[in-house]
C-alpha positions in Angstrom: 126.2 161.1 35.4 126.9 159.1 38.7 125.6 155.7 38.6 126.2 152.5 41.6 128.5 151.0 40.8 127.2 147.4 40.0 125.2 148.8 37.6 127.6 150.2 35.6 129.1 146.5 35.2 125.9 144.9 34.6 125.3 145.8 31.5 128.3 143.9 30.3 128.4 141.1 32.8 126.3 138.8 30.9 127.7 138.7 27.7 131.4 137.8 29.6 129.6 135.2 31.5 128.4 133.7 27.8 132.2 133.8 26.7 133.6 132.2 29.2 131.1 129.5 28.8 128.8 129.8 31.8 125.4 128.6 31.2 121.9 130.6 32.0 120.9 129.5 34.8 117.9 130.2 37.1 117.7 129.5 41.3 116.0 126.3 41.2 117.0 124.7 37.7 118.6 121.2 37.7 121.8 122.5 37.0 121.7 124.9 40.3 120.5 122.1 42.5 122.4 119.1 41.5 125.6 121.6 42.9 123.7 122.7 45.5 123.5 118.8 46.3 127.3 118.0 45.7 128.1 120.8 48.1 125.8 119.9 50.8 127.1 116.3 50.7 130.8 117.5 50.6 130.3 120.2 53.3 128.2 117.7 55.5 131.5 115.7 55.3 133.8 117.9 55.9 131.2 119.3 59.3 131.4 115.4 60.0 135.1 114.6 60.2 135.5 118.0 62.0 132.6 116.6 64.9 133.6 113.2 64.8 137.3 114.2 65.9 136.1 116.6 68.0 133.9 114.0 69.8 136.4 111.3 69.8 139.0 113.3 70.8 137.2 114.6 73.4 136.5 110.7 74.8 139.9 109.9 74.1 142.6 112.7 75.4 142.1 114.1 79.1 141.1 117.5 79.2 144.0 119.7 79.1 145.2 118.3 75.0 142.0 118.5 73.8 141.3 122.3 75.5 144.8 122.5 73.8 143.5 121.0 70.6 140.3 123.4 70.3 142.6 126.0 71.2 145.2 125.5 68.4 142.1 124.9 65.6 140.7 128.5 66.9 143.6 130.0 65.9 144.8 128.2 62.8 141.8 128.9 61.6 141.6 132.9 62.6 145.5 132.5 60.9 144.0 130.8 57.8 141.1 133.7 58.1 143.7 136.6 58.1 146.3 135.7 55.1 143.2 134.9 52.9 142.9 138.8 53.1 140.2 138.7 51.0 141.4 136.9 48.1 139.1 133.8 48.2 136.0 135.9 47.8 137.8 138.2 45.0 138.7 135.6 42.9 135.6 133.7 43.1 133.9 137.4 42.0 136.3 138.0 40.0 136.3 134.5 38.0 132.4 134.7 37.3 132.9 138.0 35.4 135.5 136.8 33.5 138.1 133.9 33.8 141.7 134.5 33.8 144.4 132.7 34.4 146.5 135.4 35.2 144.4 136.5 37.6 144.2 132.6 39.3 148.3 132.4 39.2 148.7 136.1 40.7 146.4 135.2 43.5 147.6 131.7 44.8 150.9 133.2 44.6 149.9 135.8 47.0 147.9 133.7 49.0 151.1 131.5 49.5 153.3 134.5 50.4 151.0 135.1 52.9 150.6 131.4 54.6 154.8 131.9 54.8 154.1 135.2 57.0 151.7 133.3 58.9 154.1 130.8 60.0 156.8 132.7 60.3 154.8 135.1 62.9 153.5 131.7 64.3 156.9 130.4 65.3 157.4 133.8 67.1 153.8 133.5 68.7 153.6 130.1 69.6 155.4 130.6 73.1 153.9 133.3 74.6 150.4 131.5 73.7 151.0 127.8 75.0 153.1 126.1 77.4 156.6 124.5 76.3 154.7 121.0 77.0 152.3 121.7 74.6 154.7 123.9 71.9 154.7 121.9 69.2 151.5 119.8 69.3 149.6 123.7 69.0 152.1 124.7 66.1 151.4 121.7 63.8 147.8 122.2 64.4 147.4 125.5 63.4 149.8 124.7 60.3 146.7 122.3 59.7 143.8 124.7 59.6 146.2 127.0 57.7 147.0 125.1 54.7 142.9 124.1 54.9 142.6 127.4 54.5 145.0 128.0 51.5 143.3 125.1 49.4 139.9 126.7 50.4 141.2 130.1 48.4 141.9 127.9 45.3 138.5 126.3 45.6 136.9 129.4 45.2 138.6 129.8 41.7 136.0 126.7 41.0 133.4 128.2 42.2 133.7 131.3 40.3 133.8 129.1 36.8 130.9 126.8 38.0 132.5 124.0 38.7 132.2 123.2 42.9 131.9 119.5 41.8 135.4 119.8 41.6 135.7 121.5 45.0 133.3 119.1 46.4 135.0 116.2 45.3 139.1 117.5 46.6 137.1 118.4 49.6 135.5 114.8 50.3 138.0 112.5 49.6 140.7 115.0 52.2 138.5 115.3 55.0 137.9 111.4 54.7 141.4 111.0 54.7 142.0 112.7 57.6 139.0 111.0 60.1 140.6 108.0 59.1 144.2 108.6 59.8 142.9 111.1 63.2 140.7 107.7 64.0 143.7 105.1 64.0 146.1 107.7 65.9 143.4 108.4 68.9 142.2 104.6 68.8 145.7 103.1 68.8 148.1 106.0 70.8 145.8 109.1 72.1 148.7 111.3 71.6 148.2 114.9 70.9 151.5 115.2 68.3 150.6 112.2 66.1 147.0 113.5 66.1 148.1 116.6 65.2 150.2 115.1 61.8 147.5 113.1 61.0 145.2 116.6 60.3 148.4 118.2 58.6 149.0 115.8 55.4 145.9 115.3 53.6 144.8 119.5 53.2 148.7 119.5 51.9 148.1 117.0 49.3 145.2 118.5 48.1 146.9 122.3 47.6 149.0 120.0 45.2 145.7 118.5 43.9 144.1 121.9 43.5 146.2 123.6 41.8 147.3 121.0 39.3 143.5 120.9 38.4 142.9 124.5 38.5 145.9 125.3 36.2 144.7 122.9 33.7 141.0 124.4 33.9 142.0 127.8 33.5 144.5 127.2 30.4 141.4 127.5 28.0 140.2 130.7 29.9 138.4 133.1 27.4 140.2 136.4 28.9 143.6 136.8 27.0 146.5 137.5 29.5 147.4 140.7 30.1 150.7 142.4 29.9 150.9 144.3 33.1 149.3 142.0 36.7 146.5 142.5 37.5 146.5 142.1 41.1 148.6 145.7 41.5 149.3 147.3 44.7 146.5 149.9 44.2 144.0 147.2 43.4 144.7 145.0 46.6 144.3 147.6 48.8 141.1 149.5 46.8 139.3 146.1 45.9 140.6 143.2 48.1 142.1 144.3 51.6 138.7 145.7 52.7 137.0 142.6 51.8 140.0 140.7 53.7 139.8 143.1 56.6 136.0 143.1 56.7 136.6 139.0 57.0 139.2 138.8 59.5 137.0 141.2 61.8 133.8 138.9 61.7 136.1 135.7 61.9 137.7 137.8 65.2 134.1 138.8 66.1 133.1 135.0 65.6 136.0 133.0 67.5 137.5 135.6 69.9 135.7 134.5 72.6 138.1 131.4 72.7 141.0 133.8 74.1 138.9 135.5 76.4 137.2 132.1 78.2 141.3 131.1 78.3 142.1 133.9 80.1 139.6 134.3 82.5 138.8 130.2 82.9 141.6 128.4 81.5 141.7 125.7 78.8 139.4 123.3 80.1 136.1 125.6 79.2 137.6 126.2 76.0 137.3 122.5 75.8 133.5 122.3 76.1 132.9 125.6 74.4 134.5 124.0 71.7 132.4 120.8 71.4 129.2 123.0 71.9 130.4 125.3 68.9 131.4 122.6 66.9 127.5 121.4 67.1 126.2 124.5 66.2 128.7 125.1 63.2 127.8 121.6 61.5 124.6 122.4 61.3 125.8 125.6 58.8 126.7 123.5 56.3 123.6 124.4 54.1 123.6 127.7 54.1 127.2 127.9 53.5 126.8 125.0 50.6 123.5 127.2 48.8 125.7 130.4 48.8 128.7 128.7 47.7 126.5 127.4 44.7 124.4 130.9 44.0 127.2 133.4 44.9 127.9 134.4 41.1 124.0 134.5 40.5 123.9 137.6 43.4 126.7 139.2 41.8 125.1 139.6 38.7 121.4 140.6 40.4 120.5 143.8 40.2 118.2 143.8 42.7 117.5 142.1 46.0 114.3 139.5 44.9 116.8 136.7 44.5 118.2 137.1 47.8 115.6 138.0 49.4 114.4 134.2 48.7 117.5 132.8 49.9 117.3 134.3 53.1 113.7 133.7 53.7 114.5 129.8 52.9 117.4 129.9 55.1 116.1 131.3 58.1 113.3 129.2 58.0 115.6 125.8 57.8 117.5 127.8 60.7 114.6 128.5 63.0 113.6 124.4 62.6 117.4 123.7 63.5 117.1 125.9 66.4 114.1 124.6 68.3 115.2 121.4 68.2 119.1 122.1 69.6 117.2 124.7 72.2 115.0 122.4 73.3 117.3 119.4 73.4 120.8 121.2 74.2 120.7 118.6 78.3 120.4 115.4 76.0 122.4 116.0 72.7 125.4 117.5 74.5 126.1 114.3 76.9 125.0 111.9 74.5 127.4 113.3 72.1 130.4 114.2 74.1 129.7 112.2 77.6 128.7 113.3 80.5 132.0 115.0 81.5 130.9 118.0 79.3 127.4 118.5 80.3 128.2 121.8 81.5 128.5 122.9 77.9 125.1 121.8 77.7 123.6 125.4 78.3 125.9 127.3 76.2 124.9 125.3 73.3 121.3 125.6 73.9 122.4 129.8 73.6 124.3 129.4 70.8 121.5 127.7 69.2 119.5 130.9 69.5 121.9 132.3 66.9 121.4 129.6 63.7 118.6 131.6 61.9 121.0 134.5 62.2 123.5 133.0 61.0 121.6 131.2 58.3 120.1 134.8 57.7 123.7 136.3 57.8 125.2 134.2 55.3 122.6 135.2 52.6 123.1 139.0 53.5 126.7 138.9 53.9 127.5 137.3 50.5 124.9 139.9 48.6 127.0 143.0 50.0 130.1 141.3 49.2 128.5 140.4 45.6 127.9 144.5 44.8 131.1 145.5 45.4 130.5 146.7 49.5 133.6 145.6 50.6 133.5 148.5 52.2 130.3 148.8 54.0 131.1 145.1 54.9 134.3 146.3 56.5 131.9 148.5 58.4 129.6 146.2 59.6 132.2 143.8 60.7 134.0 146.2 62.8 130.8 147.8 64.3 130.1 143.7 65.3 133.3 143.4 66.7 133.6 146.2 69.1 130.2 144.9 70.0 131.3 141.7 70.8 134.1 142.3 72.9 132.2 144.4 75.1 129.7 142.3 76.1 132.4 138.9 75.9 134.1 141.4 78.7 131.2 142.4 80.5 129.9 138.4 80.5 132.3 136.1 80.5 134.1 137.0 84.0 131.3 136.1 85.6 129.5 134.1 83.3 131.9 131.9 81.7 130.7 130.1 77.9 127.3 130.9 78.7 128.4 134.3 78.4 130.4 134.0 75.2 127.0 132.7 74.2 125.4 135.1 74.5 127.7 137.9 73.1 127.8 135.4 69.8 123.6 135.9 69.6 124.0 139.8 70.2 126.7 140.1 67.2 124.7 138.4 64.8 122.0 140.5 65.6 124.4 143.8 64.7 125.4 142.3 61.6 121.8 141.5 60.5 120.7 145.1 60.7 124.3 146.1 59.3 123.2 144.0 56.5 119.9 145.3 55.7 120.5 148.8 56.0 123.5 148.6 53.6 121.4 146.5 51.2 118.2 149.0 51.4 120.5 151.7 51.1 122.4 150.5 47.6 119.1 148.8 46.1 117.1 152.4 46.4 119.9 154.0 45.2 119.9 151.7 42.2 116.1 152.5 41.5 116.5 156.6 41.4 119.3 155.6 38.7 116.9 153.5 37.1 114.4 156.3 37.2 116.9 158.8 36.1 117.6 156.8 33.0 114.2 156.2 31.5 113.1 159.9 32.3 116.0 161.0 30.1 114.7 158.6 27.6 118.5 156.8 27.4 116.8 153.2 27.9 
């Protein structure tokens, strides 16, 4: 008898998440919200250092370093997005089934095989992307957002035990390291290179930090080690790389339109495009700390109710967001950044169309990801990302960032219904198995 696949893991999930020592906890319970809270706080931070550089550098270095600066972040961070290759999410679903320690050794080992590849293709990159002026400044950069991105893998390995107050707390006290030290080097020099250095130590330190903690976390995991890895060939490719692909596409879908306002309009818009993003993505901060908190709840739901009242909180916190930043995009954007980028007022104002989507999205995303549709998430991300590059080509030539704008609005729309056609589809599925069951009297 076929059954979906979640379900035939459900009936087993909760009695691994009582070994490995995970509490029972509901939505709303004290337990839920107090790392809800730590999250928020430490995701608020790390939103703040990112806007506060942003906005300082964008005061302090003439136009060409910091286009050059937004430039090298966009792609450190597609980098970090592409050697993650789906492992952060796997381990963190992975880990709330049932800890292992194998499993967390196999896939920060991986995950740092992959950052090597990165910077090796990098090196070969670099020139062909920036000019010699500006060669090393962009490579250090993106070596930045990239080891951010390794230690974000190794926080999900907390977050699939339970434990993001440990996450929260490496988080916090690097990102406050680095406004500080990015501060003193744009107050004192202005200098791209030492700016640049200053973003690169502290997420190094705290890879170190990480793992020493998550090793000693995971040496009283209940799963014994097994005697073959786990992390195979065949299981990367059947379980992981889709989830990895279906990531890079959205995070190509999300930030492409960097390259193409480049090419068509040169760094300076990317500049201001930049600062108006870098608005929009602070405010994301809660839905990405509440999913963060209640992604191992959805992986154990077997239906959509619980997510269903995430999303409908969300988008209503994301709607509020967005009237205000709509109808305030002329004011905040020059107050913020001065009035040398009021022409990214509009743009942002656009962009602000999107939160509810996005808070929406997050919600939707995670749930798919949570039953195993790595698949149908590869799906969605590509049929976004073939939509986004068509209208980033048919609006940004003559349109500039208000175009990329606007393409960013259209995607989220795509992966909204993506989203809610895949999770109709797999919970209706589940009910005729449920049906099935009980009219063959095996329940």
């Amino acid at each position: 008898m076929h059954r979906p696949a979640f379900l035939g893991r459900k009936l087993t999930i909760h009695a691994q998440l009582h070994c490995a020592g995970f509490p029972n906890v509901k939505l709303l319970s004290r337990f839920v919200t107090l790392r809800i809270t730590l999250k928020a706080l430490a995701d608020f931070i790390g939103k703040a250092v990112t806007l506060i550089v942003t906005i300082v550098a964008a005061r302090r270095l003439n136009a060409d370093p910091f286009g050059v600066m937004a430039y090298a972040m966009a792609t450190g961070w597609l980098f970090g997005v592409a050697t993650d290759a789906g492992l952060s999410m796997y381990l963190a679903r992975e880990t709330a089934r049932l800890r292992s320690r194998r499993l967390l050794l196999e896939a920060i080992s991986l995950r740092a095989g992959l950052a090597f590849v990165a910077v090796t293709v990098l090196l070969v990159m670099a020139p062909q992307m920036v000019p010699a002026h500006w060669r090393m400044q962009f490579i250090v950069i993106v070596l930045a957002q990239l080891a951010g991105a390794v230690n974000e893998t190794i926080a999900h390995y907390f977050r699939g035990i339970q434990r993001s107050e440990i996450e929260s707390a490496i988080h916090t006290a690097h990102r406050l390291v680095t406004l500080v030290w990015a501060l003193i080097v744009l107050w004192l020099w202005r200098r791209l290179d030492y700016l640049a250095i200053a973003m690169l130590v502290p997420p190094l330190v705290a890879i170190a930090v990480s793992v020493v903690i998550a090793a000693r976390l995971s040496a009283g995991d209940a799963a014994p080690a097994p005697d073959t890895p786990i992390l195979t060939p065949s299981r990367f490719f059947r379980d992981v790389f889709p989830l990895g692909a279906g990531v890079l596409i959205s995070a190509l879908y999300f930030r492409i339109d960097v390259y193409f306002i480049q090419l068509w309009h040169g760094f300076q818009p990317v500049g201001g495009y930049n600062a108006a993003f870098r608005l929009v993505e602070a405010l994301r901060l809660l839905p990405a700390a509440v999913m963060a908190v209640t992604f191992p709840m959805l992986v154990t739901a077997s239906d959509t109710q619980l997510v269903r009242r995430i999303a409908a909180a969300l988008t209503g916190a994301g709607a509020l967001f967005a009237i205000v930043c709509v109808l305030g995009g002329s004011i905040i954007i020059p107050l913020i950044y001065g009035d040398a980028y009021a022409y990214a007022a509009p743009a942002f104002s656009i962009l602000a169309l999107a939160l509810p989507l996005f808070f929406l999205n997050y919600a939707l995303t995670h749930q798919v990801i949570g039953w195993n549709g790595q698949v149908a998430y590869l799906g969605i991300a590509t049929v976004a990302l073939i939509a986004n590059v068509i209208a980033n080509i048919v609006l940004i030539p003559t349109q500039g960032i208000n175009g990329a704008a606007i393409a960013t609005v259209l995607t989220e729309v795509v992966v909204t219904a993506g989203c809610t056609i895949a999770l109709v589809h797999h919970e209706r599925s589940a009910q005729r198995f449920i049906a099935k069951v009980h009219y063959e009297g095996l329940l």
